[in-house]
N, C-alpha and C positions, 0 to 999 in steps of 0.2 A: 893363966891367961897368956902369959909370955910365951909358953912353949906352941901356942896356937896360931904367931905374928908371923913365923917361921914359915910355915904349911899355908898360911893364906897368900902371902907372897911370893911362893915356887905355883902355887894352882894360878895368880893372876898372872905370872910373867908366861908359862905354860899357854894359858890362855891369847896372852899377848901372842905369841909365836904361833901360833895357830892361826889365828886370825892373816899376822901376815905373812903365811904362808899362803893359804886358802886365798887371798886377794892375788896372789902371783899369778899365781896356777887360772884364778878364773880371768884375770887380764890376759895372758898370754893367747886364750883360745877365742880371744870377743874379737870381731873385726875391727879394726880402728880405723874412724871416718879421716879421710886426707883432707889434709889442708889443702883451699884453693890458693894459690901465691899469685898466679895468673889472673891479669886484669880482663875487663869484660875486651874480646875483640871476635877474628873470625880466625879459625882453626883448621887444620887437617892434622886429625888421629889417624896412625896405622893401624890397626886391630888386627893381631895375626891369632885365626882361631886356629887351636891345637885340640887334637882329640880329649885331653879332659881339661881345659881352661883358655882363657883370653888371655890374650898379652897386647896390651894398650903401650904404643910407644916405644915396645922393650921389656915392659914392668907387667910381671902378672899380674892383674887385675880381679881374677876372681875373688880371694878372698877378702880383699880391704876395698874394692871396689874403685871409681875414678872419680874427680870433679872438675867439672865445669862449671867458670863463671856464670851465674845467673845473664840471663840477654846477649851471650856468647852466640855466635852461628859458627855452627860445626860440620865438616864436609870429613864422613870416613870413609878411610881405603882398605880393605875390607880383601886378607888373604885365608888363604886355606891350607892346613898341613895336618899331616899324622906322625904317632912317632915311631922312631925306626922298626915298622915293620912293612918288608915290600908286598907282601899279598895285601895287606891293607889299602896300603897308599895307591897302589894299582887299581883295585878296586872300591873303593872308598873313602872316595878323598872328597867327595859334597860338603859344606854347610851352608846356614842360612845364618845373616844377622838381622834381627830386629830389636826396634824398640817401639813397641805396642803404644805407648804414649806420644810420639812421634812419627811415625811410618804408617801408610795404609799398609803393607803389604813388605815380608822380608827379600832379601839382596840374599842369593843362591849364590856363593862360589864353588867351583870344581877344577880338580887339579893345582895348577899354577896358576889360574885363571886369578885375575887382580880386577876390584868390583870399586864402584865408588857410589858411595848415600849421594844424594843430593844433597844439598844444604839444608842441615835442619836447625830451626830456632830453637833456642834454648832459655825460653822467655818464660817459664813458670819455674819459681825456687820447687826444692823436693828433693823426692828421691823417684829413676827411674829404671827400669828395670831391661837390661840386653841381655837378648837371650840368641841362643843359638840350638835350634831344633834340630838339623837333618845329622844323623849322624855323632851326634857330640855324645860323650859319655858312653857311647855303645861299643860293640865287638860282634862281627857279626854271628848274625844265627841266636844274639844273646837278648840283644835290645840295650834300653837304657834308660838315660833322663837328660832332658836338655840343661845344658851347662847356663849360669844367669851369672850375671855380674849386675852391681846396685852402680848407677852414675848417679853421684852426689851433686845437685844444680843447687850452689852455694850464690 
């Protein structure tokens, strides 16, 4: 029975290390919801859409997504860019922002062209979803999918 104390404790510590391993590895790739630190007030986000992501403020935003205090009014500004390629940017420099839960209708920038939302309330906690249709994710002649980012209303 002794020699078996051995072999069940190399298989549980095994075990052990696996585990957290396997928790590293699945943490690293899960989006982590942001802290709101910011009190409820009234805002201007920049939003600079780039050919494959948002950048909220400076801070890419697609993956971990953004938040806003719940009952926050938020006013974006709302720019357009592609990355260093000039036949692109030349011709293909469109997007759209919306947020389908907020917005009748999305805000089209082109070029250098700088867009601004109206004010929009942010008076239901959730989660909402900005999306950018024309142009995002694509190359032309290729197509795509529009790029989304989740705004956390904390």
């Amino acid at each position: 029975m002794s020699s078996k104390k051995p072999i069940v404790g190399l298989i549980f510590l095994i075990g052990v290390a696996l585990v957290t391993v396997g928790a590293g590895f699945y943490t690293a790739f899960l989006p982590i919801k942001p802290t709101c630190p910011a009190p409820v007030g009234v805002y201007n986000l920049t939003v600079t859409i780039h050919q494959w992501y948002f950048e909220i403020n400076g801070t890419d935003a697609t993956k971990n997504g953004w938040c806003i205090p719940h009952g926050s009014i938020v006013t974006f500004v709302i720019k357009g860019t592609w990355e260093h390629d000039a036949e692109i940017s030349a011709n293909y420099t469109q997007h759209s922002f919306f947020i389908s839960a907020l917005m009748s209708s999305p805000v089209t920038v082109s070029g250098s062209q700088v867009a601004r939302t109206g004010a929009l309330n942010f008076n239901i906690p959730g989660d909402v979803t900005l999306v950018c249709t024309i142009f995002c994710g694509t190359l032309p002649g290729v197509g795509g999918h529009p790029i989304t980012t989740t705004i956390h209303v904390t």
